[in-house]
N, C-alpha and C positions, 0 to 999 in steps of 0.2 A: 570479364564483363562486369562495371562496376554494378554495384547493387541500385536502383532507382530510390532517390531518396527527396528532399524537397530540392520543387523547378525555382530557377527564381526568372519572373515576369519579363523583363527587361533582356534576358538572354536563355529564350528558348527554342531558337532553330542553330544557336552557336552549341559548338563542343565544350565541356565544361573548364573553364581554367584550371591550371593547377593549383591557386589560391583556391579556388572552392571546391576541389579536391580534398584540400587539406580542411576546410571547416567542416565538410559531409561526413568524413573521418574521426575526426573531434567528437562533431555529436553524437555519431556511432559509438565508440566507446562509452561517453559521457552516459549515452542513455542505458549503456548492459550494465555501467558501475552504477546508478540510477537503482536498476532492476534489482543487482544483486545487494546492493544497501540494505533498500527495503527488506530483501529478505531476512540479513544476516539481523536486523533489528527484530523482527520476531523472534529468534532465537536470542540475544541477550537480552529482550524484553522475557521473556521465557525463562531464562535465566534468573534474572531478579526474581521470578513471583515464584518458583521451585526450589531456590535456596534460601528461603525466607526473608529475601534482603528488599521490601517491598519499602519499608521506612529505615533502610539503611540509611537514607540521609533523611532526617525527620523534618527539615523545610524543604522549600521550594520557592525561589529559583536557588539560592543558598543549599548548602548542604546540612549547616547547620545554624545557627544564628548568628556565628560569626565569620563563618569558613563557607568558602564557594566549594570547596576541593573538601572530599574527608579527612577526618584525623583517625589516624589506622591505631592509634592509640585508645581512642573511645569508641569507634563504630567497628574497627578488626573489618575482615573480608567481605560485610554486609555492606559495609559503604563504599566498599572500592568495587564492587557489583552494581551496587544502585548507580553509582558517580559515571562508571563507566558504560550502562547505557543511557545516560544523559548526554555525555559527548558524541557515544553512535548516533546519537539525533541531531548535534549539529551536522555531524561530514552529511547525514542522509538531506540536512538542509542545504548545505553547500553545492552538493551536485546536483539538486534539482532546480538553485537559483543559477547553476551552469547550463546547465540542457534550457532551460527558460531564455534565459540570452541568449545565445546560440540562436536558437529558434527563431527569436525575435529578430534577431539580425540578419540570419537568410532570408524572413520573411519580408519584414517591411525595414530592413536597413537602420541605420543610425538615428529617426525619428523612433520607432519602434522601441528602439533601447535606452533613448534618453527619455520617452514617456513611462515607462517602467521605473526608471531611477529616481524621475522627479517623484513617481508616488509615493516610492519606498522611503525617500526623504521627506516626503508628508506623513507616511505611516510614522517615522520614527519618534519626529515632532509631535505626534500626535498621541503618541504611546505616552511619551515623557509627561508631557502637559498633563495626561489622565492619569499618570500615576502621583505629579506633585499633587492635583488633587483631591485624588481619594485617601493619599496619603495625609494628607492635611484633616480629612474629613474623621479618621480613623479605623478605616476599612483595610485587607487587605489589596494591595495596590495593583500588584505584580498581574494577578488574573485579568484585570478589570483592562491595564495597559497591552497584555498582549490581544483581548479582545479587539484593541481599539486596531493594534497591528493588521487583525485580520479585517477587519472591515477596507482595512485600508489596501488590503490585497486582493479581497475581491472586485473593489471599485474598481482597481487597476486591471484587473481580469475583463470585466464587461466592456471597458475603454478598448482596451488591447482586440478584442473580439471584434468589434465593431468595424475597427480600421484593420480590419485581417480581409483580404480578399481572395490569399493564393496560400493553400495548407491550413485553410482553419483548423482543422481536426487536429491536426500536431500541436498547433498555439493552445484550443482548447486544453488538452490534454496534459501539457506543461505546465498549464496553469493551476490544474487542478491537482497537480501532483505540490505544487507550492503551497496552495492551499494545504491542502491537506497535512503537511507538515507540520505550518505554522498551530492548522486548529489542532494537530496529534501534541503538541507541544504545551499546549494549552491543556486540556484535555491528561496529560500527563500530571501536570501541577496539579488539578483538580483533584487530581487519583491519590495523590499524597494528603492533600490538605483533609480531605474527609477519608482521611483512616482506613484507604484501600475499599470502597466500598465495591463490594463483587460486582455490580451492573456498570459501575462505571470500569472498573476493570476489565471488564469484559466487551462495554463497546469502545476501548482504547484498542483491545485487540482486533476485531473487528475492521476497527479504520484501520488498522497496519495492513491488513488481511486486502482490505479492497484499495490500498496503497499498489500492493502488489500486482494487483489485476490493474490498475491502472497503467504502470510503467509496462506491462507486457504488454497493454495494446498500445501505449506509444510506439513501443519494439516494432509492432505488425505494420504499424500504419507507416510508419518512418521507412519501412524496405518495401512498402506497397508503392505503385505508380496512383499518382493524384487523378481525381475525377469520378465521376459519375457511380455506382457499383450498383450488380445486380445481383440477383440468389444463382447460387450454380446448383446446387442441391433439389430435388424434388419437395412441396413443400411440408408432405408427412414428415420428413426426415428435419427440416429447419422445425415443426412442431414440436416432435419428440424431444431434437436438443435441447429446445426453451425448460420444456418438462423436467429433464433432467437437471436443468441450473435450478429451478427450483427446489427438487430434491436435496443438491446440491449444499442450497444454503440453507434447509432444513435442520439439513446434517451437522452442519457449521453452527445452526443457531443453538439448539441441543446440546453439542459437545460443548461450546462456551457456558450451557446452563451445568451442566455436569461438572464440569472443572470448577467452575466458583461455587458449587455446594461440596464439592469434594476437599482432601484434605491440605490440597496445596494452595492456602489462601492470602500467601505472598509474607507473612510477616508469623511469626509462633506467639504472639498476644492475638491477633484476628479471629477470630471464629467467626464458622457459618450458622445462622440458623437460620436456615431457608430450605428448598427443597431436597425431596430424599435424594442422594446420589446415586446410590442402587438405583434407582425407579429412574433415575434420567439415564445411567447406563444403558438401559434396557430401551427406554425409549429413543435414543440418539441412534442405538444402532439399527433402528429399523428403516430408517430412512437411509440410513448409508449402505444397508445391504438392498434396499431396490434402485437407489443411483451407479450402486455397483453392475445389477442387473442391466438397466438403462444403456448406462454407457456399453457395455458390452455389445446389449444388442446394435446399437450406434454404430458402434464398432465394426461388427461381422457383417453387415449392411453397406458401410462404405467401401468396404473392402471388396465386397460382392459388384458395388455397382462402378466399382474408379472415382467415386466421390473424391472433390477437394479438401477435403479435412481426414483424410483415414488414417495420415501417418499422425499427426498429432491426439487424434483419439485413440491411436495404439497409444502413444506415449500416457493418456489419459489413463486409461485401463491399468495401466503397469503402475501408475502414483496411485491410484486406488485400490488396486489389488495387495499392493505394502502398504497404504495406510490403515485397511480391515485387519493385515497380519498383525500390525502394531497394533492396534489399538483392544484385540483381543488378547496378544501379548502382556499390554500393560493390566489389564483388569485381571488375570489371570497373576500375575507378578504382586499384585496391590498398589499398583500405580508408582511405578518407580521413577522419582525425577527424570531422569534422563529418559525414558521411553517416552512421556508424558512430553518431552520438549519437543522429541522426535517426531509425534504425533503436530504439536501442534504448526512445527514449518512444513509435514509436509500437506497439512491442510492447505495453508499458503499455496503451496504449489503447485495440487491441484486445482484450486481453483485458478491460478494463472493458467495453465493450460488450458482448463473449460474456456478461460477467456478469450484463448488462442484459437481453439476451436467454431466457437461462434461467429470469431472475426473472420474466419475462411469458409461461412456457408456462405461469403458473396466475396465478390473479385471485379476491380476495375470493368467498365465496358472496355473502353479502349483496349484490353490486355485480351479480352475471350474475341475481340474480331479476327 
């Protein structure tokens, strides 16, 4: 039985052709290499800031002032670190400006995708013009242009929305993963150009971080049936989970404060001098051991009553319960790169599940008659 994925308007009392079999397919895939992009860019984002290769390429968008690409002769391993997750952020752009078409083209057809293209060829033009002149002006160019890129992405997002009638949610969410890209990309530049500073370091992670929750609930919605949705869950239990996402991100916000005053500050000239690490240690994990609590009890509850979300907050439980192991591991250890990376994709990942979770305290009407 195939999975239900987007109807398209025009033919839905017909059985689906095997043309759009085969695009239903496409986007399937497209959207788990989507999902796991994002991930795997936490981790060689991760990478960069743990093997001190944070200014391995000391411009941006260039590597260096003359080179796009490093020279392994003056930058050695640091640049070919930094260099290469700059490229992981094109392919993770590439296949979200693929699930975005896709989308657009089941949705509203070949209008849908030439209004996208015409933006993006407005964005481009627009890009250019603002970089000849700031560049004329004597400012740095590059940020100010892809700025202009993004305005010109989300215009195309509210456009796109408007004339969505059937799958908004998927359109939205495609969108917003493009988005998201374009400003992580941006955002990234920043990160280089003022000398790694830890906040801005830390809300690039951050956005990767809710990069990833977003592609999982594309995931959800994309194998959900369209229409209406109601809670299947009693509402103490939809309460408690909210409760728990806040702990949640708590936990998350904390642990990014702890990391940036700790010793892994992406580059061996950076220094922290901000807050105590110890004292965020301590602090971070109080909240990660009452969300740990939380979801348990979430847990034993759904399991007790047949609730709709009880296999995934099993799965929730079990990313939590190794990320506590790890994460007293590494403090116990003195924070050893590798455990510290470990820690931080499999935050990512819990919180994708928490995401997963929340999306299944409600379910289609049409699907509960």
């Amino acid at each position: 039985m195939p999975h239900p994925t987007i109807s398209s308007p025009t033919r839905v009392a017909d059985a689906p052709s095997s043309h759009a079999l085969l695009w239903g397919r496409a986007l399937r895939v497209l959207a788990w290499l989507s999902f796991l992009a994002q991930t795997i860019i936490i981790g060689t984002g991760g990478a960069v800031r743990l093997t001190g290769s944070g200014l391995g390429c000391s411009e941006w968008p260039l590597c260096t002032p003359e080179s796009l690409v490093p020279i392994y002769a003056d930058q050695g391993i640091h640049g070919l670190i930094e260099f290469g997750n700059r490229v992981m952020t094109g392919v993770v752009g590439i296949i979200a400006l693929a699930v975005l078409l896709l989308v657009l083209a089941r949705v509203g057809g070949r209008l849908m995708v030439f209004s996208a293209l015409r933006f993006a060829a407005g964005g481009i033009v627009a890009a250019a013009l603002v970089f000849l002149v700031v560049t004329l002006v004597g400012l740095p160019a590059t940020p100010f242009a892809m700025g202009a890129l993004l305005v010109a992405v989300i215009a195309a997002t509210v456009r796109a929305v408007r004339l969505t009638a059937d799958r908004r949610d998927l359109v939205i969410l495609a969108w917003v993963v493009l988005i998201g890209v374009v400003a992580q990309a941006l955002v990234g530049g920043i990160t280089v150009l003022t000398g790694l500073n830890p906040f801005i370091v830390g809300f690039h992670y951050v956005s990767s971080l809710l990069l990833v929750c977003v592609t999982a609930a594309f995931l959800v919605r994309l194998y959900a049936a369209p229409g209406p949705r109601e809670r299947v869950v009693p509402r103490w239990f939809a309460v408690l989970s909210h409760v728990s996402g806040l702990a949640l991100a708590v936990t998350i916000v904390f642990g990014v404060l702890t990391t940036g005053s700790g010793p892994h500050s992406g580059d061996a000239d950076v220094l922290r001098r901000g807050f105590d690490a110890t004292v965020l240690a301590h602090v971070h994990s109080w909240p990660g051991y009452a969300l740990a609590v939380l979801v348990l009890a979430l847990a034993v509850s759904a399991w007790a009553l047949r609730l709709e979300p009880r296999k995934w907050l099993l799965v929730l439980v079990i990313a939590i319960a190794v990320q506590v192991g790890v994460g007293v591991w590494q403090a116990r250890e003195g924070l050893p790169p590798l455990l510290v990376g470990i820690h931080m994709v499999l935050a990512s990942l819990s919180a994708a599940a928490y995401t997963v979770v929340v999306l299944r305290l409600k379910k289609p009407v049409a699907s509960a008659v």
